[in-house]
C-alpha positions as CSV (number, residue, x, y, z in Angstrom):
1,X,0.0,0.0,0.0
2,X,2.8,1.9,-0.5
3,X,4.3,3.6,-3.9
4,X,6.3,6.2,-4.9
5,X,6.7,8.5,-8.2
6,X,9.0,10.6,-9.7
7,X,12.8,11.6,-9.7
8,X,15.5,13.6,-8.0
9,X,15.8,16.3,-10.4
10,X,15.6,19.5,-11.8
11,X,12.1,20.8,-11.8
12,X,10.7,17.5,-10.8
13,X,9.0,15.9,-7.8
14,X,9.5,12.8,-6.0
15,X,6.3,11.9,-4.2
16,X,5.7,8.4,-1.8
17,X,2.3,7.8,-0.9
18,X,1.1,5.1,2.0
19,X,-2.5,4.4,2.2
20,X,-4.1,3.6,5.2
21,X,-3.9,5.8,9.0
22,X,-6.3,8.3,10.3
23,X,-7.3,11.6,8.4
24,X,-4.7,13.2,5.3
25,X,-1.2,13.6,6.7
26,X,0.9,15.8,3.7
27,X,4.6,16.2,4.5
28,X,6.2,19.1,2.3
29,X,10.2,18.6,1.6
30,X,11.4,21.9,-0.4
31,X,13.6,24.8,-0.6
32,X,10.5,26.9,-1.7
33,X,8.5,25.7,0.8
34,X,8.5,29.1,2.8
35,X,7.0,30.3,0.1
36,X,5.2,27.5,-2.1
37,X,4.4,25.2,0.6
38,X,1.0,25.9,0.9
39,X,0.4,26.1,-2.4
40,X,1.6,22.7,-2.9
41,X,-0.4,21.3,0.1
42,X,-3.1,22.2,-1.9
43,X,-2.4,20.5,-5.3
44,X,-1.8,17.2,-2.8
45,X,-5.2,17.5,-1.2
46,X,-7.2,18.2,-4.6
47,X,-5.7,15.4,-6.0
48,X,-6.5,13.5,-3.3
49,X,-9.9,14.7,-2.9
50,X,-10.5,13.6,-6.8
51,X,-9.6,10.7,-6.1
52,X,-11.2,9.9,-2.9
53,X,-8.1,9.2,-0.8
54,X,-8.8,10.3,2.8
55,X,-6.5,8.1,4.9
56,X,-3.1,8.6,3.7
57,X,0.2,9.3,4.3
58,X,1.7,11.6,1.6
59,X,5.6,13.1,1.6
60,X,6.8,15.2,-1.6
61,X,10.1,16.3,-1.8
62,X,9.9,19.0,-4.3
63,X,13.0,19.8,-6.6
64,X,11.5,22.8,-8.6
65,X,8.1,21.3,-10.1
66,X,5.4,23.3,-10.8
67,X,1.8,21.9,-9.4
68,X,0.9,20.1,-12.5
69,X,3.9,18.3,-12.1
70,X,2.6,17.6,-7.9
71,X,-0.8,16.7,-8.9
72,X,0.7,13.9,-11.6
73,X,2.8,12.5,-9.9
74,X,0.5,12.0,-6.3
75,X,-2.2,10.7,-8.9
76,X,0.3,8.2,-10.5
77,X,1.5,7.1,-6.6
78,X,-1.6,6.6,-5.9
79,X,-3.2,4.4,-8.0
80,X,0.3,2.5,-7.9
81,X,-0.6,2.3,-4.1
82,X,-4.3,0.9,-4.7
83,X,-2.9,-1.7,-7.7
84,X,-0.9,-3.2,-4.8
85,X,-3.7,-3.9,-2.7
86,X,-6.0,-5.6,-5.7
């Protein structure tokens, strides 16, 4: 129930996502984050409302990525997480 997504480099993301727990628990790794974190808090937690994740565990360590890039990557960790568990 685990999966991760993406790569360690410029203008990427690298997001790991574990299913499971209590409540939507998003951990923000980033330079930026001063001054993008909550912007990319919020990409996490649409994405994860479209999908209908609530119980998660969600870390993204952000290497320049824009929130298209965010989004994409937590939707592809995510439905690698779910595949595991069918």
């Amino acid at each position: 129930m685990q999966a991760t997504c993406g790569k360690e480099r410029n203008s990427d993301a690298v997001v790991s996502v574990n299913l499971g727990g209590n409540g939507l628990n998003i951990e923000i790794k980033s330079k930026i984050k001063s001054l993008f974190g909550k912007h990319m808090e919020t990409a996490v937690r649409a994405t994860c409302e479209q999908l209908e994740v609530s119980d998660a565990h969600i870390t993204v360590a952000d290497y320049g990525s824009l929130d298209f890039i965010i989004k994409a990557r937590t939707k592809t960790a995510i439905k690698m997480a779910r595949k595991q568990v069918q």
